[in-house]
C-alpha positions in Angstrom: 16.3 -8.6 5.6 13.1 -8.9 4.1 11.7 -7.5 0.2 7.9 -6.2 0.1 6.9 -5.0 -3.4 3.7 -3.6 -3.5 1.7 -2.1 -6.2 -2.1 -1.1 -6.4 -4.4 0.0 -8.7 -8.1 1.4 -9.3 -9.9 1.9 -12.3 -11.4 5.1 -11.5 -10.5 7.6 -8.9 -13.1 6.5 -7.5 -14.2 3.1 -8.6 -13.2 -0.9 -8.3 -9.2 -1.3 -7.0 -6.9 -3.7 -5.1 -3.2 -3.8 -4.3 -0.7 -6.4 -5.2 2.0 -7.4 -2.5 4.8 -9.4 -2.8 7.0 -10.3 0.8 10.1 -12.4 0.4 13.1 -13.4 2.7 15.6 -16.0 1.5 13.5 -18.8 0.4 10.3 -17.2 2.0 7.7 -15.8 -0.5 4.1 -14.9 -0.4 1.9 -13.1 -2.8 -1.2 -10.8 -1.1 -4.1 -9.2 -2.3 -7.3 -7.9 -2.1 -9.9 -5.9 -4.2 -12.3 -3.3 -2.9 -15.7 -2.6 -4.9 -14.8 1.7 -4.5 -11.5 3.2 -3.3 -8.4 5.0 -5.4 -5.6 4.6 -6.5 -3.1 6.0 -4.1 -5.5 4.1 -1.5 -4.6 1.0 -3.0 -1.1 1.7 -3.2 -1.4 2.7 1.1 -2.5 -0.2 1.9 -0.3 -2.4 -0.1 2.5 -1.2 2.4 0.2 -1.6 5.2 -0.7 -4.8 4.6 2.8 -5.9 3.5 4.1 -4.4 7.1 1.4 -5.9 8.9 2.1 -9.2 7.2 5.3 -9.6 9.2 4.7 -11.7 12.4 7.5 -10.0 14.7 8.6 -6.8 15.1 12.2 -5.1 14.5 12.8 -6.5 11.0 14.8 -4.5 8.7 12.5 -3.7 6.0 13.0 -2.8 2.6 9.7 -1.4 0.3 10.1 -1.4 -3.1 7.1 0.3 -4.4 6.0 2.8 -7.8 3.8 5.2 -5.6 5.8 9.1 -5.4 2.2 9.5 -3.0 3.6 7.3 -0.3 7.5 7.6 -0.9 7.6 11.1 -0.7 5.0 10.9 2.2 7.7 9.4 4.5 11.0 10.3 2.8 10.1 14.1 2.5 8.7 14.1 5.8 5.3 15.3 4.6 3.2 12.7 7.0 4.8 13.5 10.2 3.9 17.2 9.5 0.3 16.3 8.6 -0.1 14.3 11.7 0.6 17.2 13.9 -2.0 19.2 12.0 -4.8 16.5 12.3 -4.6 15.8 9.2 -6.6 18.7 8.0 -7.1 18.9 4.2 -5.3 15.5 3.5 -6.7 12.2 2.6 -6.8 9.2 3.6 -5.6 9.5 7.2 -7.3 6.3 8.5 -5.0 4.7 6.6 -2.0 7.0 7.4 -2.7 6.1 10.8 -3.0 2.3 10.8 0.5 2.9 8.2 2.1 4.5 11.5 1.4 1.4 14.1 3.0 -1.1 11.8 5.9 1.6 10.8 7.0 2.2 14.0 7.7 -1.8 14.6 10.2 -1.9 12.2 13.7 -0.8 10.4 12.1 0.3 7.4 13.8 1.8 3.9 11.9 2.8 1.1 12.8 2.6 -2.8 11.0 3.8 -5.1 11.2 2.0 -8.5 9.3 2.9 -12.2 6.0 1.7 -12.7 5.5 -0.2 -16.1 9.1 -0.3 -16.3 9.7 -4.0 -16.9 10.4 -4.8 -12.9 9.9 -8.0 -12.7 8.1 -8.0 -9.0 6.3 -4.7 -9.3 5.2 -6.0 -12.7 3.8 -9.1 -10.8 1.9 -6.7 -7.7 0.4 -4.8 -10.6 -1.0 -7.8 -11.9 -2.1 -9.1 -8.8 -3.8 -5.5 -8.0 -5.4 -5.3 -11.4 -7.3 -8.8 -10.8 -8.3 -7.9 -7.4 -10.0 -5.0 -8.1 -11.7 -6.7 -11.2 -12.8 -9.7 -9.3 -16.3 -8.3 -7.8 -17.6 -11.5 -6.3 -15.1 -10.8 -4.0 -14.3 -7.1 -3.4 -13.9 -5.4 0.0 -15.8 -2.6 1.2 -13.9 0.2 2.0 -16.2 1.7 4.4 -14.1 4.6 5.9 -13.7 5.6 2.3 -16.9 5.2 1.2 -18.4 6.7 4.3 -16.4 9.9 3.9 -17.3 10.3 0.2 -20.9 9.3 0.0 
């Protein structure tokens, strides 16, 4: 069984953001991040669970996500995605990212639970604070470019 927290943050919807992730397995652990110079928030929080998922080196794990975002939770657990993927995608956000969240999905067992942001949780506490840095640390910021492509 393996944990991934993730968290992510922007300040500014757009502006400066990263995500936070946290993977752990028995005695594994490994912190991840990564800031981007203009994305948002529920960006952030995407690819936190894409780049948690894609941080796992085999497929057919079971996979729990722990994470504070209702955007992707109830994306996947209400079924939402799989009805915006047979529409194209029209009128939603962010489908790059729902895409690339669909090849790493699809490799694994995974389970999603939600847990309250702010809220004292010791590992989504930690993600926050490792989102928060990211996306204040401009020497080293991404760039988001399907993002900033489409909202140039």
């Amino acid at each position: 069984m393996i944990e991934i927290y993730t968290d992510g943050a922007s300040s500014g919807n757009p502006g400066p953001g990263g995500y936070g992730v946290i993977l752990r397995s028995g005695k594994y652990y490994k912190e991840l991040s990564e800031g981007f110079r203009k994305t948002t928030n529920n960006r952030m929080e995407l690819m936190a669970v894409i780049v948690g998922l894609e941080a796992l080196k085999k497929p057919g794990h079971q996979v729990t996500i722990y994470s504070d975002s209702k955007y992707v939770i109830d994306a996947i657990e209400k079924k939402w995605l799989w009805g915006w993927l047979k529409k194209g995608f029209a009128g939603k956000k962010n489908k790059d990212l729902w895409l690339r969240f669909l090849q790493v999905y699809k490799l694994h067992e995974v389970k999603f639970i939600w847990v309250k942001g702010h809220a004292g949780h010791p590992e989504n506490e930690r993600c926050d604070v490792l989102a928060v840095q990211a996306g204040k640390d401009r020497a080293h910021h991404k760039i988001d470019t399907v993002f900033e492509a489409e909202n140039s």
